[in-house]
N, C-alpha and C positions, 0 to 999 in steps of 0.2 A: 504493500500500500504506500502512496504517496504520503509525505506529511509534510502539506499545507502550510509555514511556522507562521507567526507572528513575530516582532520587532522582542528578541530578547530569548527566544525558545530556542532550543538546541535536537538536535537529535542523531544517534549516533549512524556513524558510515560503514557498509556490511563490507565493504572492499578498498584495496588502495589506489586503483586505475580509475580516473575520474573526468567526467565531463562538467564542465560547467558554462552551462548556457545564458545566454544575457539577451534581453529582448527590450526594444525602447520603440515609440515612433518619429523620434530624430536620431540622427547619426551622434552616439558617444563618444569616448574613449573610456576602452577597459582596460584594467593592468590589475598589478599582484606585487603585495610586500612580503618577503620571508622576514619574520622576527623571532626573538627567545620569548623565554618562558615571562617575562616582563612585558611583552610586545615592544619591546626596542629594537626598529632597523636599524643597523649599526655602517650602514654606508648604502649608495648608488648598487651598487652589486647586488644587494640584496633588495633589487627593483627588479621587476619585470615590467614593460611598458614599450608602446610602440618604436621606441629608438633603438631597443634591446629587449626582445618581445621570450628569448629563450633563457632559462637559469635551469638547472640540475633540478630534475620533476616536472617543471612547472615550464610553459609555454601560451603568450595569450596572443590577442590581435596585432599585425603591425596597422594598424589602420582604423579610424574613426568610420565607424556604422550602425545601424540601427537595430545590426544582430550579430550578437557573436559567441563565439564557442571558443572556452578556454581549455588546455588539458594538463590533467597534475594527475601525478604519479608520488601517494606520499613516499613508497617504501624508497622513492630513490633521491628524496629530501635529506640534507647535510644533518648529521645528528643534532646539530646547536638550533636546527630549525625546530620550533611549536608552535607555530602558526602563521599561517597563511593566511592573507587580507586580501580579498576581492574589492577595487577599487573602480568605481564611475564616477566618471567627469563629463562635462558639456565641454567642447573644443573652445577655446578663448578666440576673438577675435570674429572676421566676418559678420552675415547676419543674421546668423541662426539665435535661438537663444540662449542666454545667458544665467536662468535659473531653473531647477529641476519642477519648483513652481508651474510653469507655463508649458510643459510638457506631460505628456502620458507615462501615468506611473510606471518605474521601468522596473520589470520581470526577471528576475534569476532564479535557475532548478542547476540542484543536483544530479546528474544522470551516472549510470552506468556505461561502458562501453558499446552495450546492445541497445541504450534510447530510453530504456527502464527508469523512471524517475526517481530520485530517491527522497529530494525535499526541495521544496520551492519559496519563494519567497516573493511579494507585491511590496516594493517600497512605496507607500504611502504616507503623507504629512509633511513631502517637502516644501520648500516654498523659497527660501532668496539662495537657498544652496546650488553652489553650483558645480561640488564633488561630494561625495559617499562612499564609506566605508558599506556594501551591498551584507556581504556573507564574511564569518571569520572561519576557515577549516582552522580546528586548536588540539594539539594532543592532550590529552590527562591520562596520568597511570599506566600509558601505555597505549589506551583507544584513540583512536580519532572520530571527531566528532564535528558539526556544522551546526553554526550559532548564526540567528537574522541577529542581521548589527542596523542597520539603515541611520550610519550617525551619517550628520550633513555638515557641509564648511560651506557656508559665505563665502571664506575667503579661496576656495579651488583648491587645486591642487598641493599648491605651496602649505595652506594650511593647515589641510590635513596631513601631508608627509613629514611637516615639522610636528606634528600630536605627535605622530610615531616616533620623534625620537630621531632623525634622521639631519644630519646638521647641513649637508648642503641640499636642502628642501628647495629651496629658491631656484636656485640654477637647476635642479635636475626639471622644476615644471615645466621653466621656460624652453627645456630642450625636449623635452614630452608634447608641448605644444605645438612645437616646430617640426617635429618629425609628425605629426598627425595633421597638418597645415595643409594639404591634398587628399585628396581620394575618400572624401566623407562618401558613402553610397551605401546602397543594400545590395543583402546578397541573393545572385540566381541558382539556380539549379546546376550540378554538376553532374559531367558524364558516369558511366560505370568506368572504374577504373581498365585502363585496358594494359593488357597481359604483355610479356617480351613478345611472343610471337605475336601477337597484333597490332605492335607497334610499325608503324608505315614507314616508307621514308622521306621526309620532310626538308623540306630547305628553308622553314619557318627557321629565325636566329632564335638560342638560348637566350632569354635576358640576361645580363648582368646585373643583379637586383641591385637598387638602393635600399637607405633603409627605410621609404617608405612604399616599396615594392617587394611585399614578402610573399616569396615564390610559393608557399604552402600553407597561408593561412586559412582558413574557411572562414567566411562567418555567416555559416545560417542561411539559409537561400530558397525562390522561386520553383516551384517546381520540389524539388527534392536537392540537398548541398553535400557533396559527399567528405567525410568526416575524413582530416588527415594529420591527425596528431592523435593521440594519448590511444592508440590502438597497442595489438603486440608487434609490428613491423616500427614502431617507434615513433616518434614526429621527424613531423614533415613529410611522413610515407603514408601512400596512400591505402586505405582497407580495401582488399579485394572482395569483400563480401559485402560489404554496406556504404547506403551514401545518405548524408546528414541532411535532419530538418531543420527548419527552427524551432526555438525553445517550444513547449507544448505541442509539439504536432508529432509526436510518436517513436517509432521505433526504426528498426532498419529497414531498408527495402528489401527484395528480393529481384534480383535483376534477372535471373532465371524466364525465361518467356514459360507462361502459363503450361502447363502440359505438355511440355515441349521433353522429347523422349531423346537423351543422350546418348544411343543406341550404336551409333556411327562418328566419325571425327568429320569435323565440320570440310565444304566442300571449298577447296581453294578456290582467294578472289579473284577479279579478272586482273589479268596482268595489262600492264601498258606497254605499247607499241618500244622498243628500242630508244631511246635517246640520241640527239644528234650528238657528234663530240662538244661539250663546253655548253650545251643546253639543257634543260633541265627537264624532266620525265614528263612525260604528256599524262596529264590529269584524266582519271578512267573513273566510272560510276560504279561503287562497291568494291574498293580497293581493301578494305577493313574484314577483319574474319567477322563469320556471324554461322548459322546453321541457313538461313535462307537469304536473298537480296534487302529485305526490309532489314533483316538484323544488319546486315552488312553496311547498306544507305547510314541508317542509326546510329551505325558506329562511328561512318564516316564524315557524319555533320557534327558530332561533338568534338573529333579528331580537329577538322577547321575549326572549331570553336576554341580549341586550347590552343592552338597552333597561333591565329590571332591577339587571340591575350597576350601573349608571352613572346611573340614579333614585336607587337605594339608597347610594351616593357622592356624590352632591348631596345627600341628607340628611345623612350623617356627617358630610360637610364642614363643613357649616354648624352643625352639632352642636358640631363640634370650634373652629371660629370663634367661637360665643357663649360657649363654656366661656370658652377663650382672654381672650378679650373682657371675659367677670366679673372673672377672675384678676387681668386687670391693673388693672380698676378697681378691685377690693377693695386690693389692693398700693398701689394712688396711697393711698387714704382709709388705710390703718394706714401706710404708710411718713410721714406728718403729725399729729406729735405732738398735733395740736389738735382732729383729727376721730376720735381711737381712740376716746376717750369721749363721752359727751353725745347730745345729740336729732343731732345735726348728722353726727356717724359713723354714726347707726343708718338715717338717712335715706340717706345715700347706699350704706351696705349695702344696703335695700332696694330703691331705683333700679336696682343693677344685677345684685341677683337681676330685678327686674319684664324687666329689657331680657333676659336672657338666657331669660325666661320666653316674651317676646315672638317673639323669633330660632327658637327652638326650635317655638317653638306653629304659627308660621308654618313653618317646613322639614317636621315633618310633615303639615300641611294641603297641602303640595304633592307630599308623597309619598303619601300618601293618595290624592288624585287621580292619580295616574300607575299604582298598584296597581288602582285602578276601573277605571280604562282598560284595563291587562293582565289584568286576572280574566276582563274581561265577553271580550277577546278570548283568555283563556285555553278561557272556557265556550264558544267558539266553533268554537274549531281542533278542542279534544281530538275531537268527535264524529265529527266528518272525517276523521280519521287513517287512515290504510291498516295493516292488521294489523301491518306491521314498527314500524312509529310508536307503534300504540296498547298503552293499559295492558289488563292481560289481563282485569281486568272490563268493559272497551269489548266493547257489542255486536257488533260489527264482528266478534270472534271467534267467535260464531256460526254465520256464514253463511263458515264460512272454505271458502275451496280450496285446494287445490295449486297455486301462480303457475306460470304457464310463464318468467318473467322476472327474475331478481336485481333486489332494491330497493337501493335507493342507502345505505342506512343501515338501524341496527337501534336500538333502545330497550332500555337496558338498566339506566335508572332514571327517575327523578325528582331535579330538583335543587331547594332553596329556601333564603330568608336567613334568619335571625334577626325581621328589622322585616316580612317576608312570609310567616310560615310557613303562611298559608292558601293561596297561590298555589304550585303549582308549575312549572318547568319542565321538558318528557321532556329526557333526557339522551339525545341519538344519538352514534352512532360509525357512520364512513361502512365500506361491506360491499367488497370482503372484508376482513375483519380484518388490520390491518398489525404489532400488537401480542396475544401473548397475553395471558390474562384472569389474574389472582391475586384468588380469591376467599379474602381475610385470614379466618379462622375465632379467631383469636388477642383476646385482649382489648385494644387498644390504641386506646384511645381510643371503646368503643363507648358509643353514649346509652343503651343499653337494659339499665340498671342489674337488670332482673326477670328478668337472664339471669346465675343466678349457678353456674350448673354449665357446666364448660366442654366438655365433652360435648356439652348442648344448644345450644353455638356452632357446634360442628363439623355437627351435623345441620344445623341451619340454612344453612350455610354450602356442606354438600350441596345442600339445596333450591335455594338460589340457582344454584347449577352446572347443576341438571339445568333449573331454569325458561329460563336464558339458554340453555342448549342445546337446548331445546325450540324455543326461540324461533328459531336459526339452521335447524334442521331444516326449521320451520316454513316460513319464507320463502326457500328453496329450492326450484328445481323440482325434481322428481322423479329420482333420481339422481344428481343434484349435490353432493349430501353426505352423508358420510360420520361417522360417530360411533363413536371407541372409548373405553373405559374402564379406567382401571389404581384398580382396588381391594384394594390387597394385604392387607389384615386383615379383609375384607368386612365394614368396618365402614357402609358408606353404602349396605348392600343393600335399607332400606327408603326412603330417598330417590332409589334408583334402579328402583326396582320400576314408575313409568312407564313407563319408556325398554324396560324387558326383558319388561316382559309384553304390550306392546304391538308388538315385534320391532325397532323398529327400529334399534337396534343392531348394528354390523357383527359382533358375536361377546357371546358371555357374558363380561361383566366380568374381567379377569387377575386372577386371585389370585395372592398368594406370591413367591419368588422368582424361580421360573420364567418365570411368566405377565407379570413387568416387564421380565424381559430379551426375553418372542419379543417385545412389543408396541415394545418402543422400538428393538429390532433391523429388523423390517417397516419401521416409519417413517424409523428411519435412513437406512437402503436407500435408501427409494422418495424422499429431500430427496435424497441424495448420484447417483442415476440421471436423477432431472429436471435438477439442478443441470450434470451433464456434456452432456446432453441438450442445455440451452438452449446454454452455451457452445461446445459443438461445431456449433451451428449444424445440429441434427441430431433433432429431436422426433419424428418418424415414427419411429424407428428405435427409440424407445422399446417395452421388451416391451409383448403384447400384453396378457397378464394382469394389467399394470399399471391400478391404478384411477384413472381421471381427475379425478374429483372431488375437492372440495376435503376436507381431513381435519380435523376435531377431535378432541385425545386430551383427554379429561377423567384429571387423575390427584387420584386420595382420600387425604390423613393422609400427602403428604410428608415427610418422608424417610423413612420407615416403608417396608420391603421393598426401599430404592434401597444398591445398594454404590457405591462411588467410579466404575466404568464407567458401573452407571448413570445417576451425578448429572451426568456428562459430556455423555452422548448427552442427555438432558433439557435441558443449558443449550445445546447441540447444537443442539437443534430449535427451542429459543426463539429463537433466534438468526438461523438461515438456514431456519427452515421456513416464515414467515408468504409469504416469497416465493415459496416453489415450491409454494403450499396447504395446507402443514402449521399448524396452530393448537393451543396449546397455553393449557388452562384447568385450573388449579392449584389446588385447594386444601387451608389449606395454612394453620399457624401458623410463622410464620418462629421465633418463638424452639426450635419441637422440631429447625429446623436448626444451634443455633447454635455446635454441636460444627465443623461445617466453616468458621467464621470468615470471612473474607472472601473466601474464595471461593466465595461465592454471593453475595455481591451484586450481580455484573453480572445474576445471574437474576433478583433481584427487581426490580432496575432498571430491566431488559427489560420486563418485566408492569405492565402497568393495574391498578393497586389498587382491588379495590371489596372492600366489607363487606356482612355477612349481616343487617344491623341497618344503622339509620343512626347516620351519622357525619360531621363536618364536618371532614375529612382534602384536599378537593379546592377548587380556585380557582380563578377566569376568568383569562383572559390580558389584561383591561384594566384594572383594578384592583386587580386580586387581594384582591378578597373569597374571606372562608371559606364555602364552601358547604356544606351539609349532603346529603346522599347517602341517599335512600331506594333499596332496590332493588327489583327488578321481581319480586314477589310474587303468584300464584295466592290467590284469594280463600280462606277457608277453606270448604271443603263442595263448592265450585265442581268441576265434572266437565269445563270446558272442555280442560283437560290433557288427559284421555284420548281429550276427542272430536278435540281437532287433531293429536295422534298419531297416532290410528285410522285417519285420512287418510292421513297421511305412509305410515303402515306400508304401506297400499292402495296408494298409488301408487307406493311403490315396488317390489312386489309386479308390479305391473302391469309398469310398466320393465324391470324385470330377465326378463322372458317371453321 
């Protein structure tokens, strides 16, 4: 069982391999002080924090985010070590804010290695703090144990590292705040880790991390984030068995495709045509191992996906080295009196502007090349895609049918960086959905400045619901899923006029009061009857009239039409429905909830944030680049909508005979 604490409760740890997860709705900064039995850090060393993110046990984010995953290992803690302090701060400077006040109370659990919770903690009562001592793991007697501390500083970071006992407190913030000075972002989904043998061969560059470019941090991500520290392969290495969520959303995945019979060794991929001498291997479609071409595609698109990151990291790097690099040569030439003026200072000003001009020219002449290389196998892959995979203007949806077989994954955007914005890559998330969806409709951070009614956010934000639900419908076979709708001010009746004029819908949209209590009473039900069902060791015995198929509730302009049972049953089913088929897709301005305070943030917590517009709100879990987030949009004029509905309706028509 989970235990819930309160500000000052403790309760002890059954293991020494430890996750510790942190969840905020702005970008933090997390870190870790090792102290004696006094709590006195007794120097910088015995810091962890994003300028020096690793210490013996212990490893946290190099990077400011709004989710992150810390990993400690006590048994490999220095004897003098009794406790370990989990630390959050709000990033100094910029325009975020500035007190833990004005943000959503932020979330820390205990986990096990397998996602298993072991105790969690809601810091609630901040208000002008704008760092916190979160959790203290402390030894007695021998146990280890986990105590909610939720003390706050005013004064940041400074203040509180000097409580601890730490004398150069000062300078270690300012250098904590300077190495988290970039890359605030949240994190997306990570691939399954891929094996030697399926590693390709790439002419993406290694980065040369800085240190605010840490090559294996995770923090928490989109989709599913796969965990790469505090496993048994060590940190920084990745788990071949499991990939990470955020805090509260569960356990490992299982990357295994569903009934998929290991009978045979998988069928080699296609090879590529010969290479000219001095050119570089022609890009082929399903170059990745897999047992079939989708595994393969699959493999191949998270392949460019890490490929990218970590090109585009080797540029920055070196971006941030030749800056570096001028600075200090401009600094040697004005720190000597004799070179500030004359032919002799301006010469070597321009020296080491030419080298920094040099450093720079060359880093992207070889990002450059690694982008040609992922375009021309960008232009390669998209055309091959299987409907679940492809963008809705791919021909592919055309010649669609009804599958008889669940694909492994669904597309639910497009990702790209700043230095690639011509290249993109699909965004999947593997099927069945382990997370509900939160289509943000709210303005918080969107690019699409030509979007100044907010009204037209929320339609939008519709479209996206009914596209991505389209899209689960679509690659479903025929009865397998189910779609209902909670639209209580029938405000999104013409962005669901798809869905309803074409039947497939389990019922006409709920309107009103009424229509939110039968729909989330039904699902209630049908989560809390499978849930006794599987524990009882007892599934047959489930009623007959019960529908097997997996369910999606699409709900419109939350909290609109919801009373307090309903906002229960709703985080209810975000909660324990993705596991017994229930799928909950929200959307939904978080500020029309913000009369209920924090308690709904484990609901938002719960949900996959995507946006109706793009937006660079998501990160990889190797570097944690900002990624920018287009969503999966129907062409305008385009009739493909109604012809891959027309289908679904037909065939399930058919089925139900």
């Amino acid at each position: 069982m989970t235990a819930e604490l309160v500000r000052g409760q403790n309760h002890p740890l059954p293991q020494a391999r430890l996750e510790i997860r942190v969840s905020a709705g702005k970008p933090i900064v997390a870190g870790a002080t090792l102290s004696d039995e006094q709590g006195t850090v007794h120097g910088v060393e015995w810091v962890a924090h994003p300028g020096s993110p690793t210490l013996p046990g212990l490893e946290v984010s190099k990077q400011a985010a709004a989710d992150h995953r810390l990993a400690c290992d006590l048994d490999a803690l220095p004897e003098s070590v009794h406790r370990v302090s989990v630390l959050l701060a709000l990033p100094s400077g910029g325009t975020g804010p500035l007190r833990f006040g004005s943000v959503a109370a932020p979330f820390v659990a205990v986990t096990g290695l397998d996602g298993s919770e072991v105790a969690s903690y809601t810091i609630t009562g901040l208000d002008a703090e704008s760092a916190v001592v979160a959790l203290e793991l402390y030894r007695r007697q021998g146990v280890w144990k986990v105590r909610a501390v939720g003390q706050g500083y005013a004064g940041g970071l400074a203040e509180l590292l000097a409580d601890q006992g730490l004398p150069q407190a000062r300078q270690l913030a300012g250098s904590i705040n300077e190495a988290v000075a970039q890359g605030l972002a949240r994190s997306v989904a990570a691939p399954p880790p891929r094996t030697s043998e399926g590693d390709r061969s790439r002419h993406a560059a290694t980065p040369a991390l800085g240190q605010n470019q840490g090559g294996a941090t995770p923090q928490g991500a989109p989709g599913h984030v796969a965990p790469q520290h505090g496993h048994p392969g060590g940190p920084g290495q990745p788990d071949p068995s499991a990939v990470t969520q955020p805090a509260g959303a569960g356990g490992p995945v299982n990357y295994s495709h569903p009934g998929r019979q290991a009978a045979a060794p998988p069928p080699p991929p296609p090879t590529a045509p010969p290479a000219q001498p001095g050119q570089p291997a022609q890009p082929v479609a399903g170059d990745a191992t897999g047992w079939s071409m989708e595994e393969r595609l699959y493999n191949q698109v998270w392949g460019m996906f890490e490929d990218l990151a970590r090109a585009t990291a080797a540029y920055r790097s070196a971006v941030d080295f030749a800056e570096s690099r001028m600075e200090q040569e401009l600094d040697k030439v004005l720190s000597d009196p004799r070179s500030r003026i004359g032919g002799q200072g301006d010469a070597a000003r321009e020296a080491a502007r030419a080298k920094h001009s040099q450093l720079v020219d060359r880093a992207r002449e070889a990002l450059d090349r690694d982008l040609a290389q992922l375009t021309a196998e960008a232009e390669v892959v998209e055309p091959a895609l299987p409907p679940a995979f492809a963008r809705w203007d791919n021909p592919v949806w055309h010649g669609y049918r009804v599958p008889m077989e669940i694909p492994m994954a669904l597309r639910l955007g497009d990702l790209h960086l700043p230095e690639s914005a011509g290249l993109s890559i699909p965004m999947l998330v593997r099927l069945p959905l382990e997370r509900g969806l939160w289509i943000d409709s709210g303005r918080s951070g969107s690019f699409d400045g030509s979007i100044a009614d907010s009204d037209d956010l929320r339609r939008l934000g519709m479209d996206t619901a009914v596209a991505i639900a389209a899209r689960l419908l679509a690659v479903y076979p025929a009865g397998e899923y189910t779609l209902h709708v909670i639209d209580p001010a029938g405000s999104g009746a013409s962005s669901l006029a798809p869905l309803v004029q074409t039947g497939v819908l389990n019922g006409p949209p709920a309107a009103g009061a009424a229509g939110v209590t039968d729909v989330l009473a039904r699902l209630t039900q049908r989560v809390d009857l499978v849930q006794m069902a599987i524990r009882g060791g007892a599934a047959d015995s489930l009623p007959p009239d019960l529908d097997p198929a997996e369910q999606l509730l699409i709900v419109n302009d939350f909290p609109h039409g919801f009373d307090d049972r309903a906002v229960t049953q709703l985080r209810y089913l975000a909660d324990e429905g993705p596991a017994v088929g229930v799928h909950l897709m929200l959307v939904a301005d978080r500020e029309d909830a913000t009369a209920y305070g924090p308690l709904l943030d484990p609901l938002w917590r719960s949900l996959l944030r995507l946006t109706p517009t793009p937006d660079d709100h998501l990160a990889d879990p190797w570097v944690g680049h900002a990624w920018t987030y287009d969503p999966s949009r129907v062409p305008a004029g385009s009739q493909v909508l109604q012809h891959v509905l027309t289908q679904v309706a037909a065939a399930r028509r058919s089925w139900n005979r």
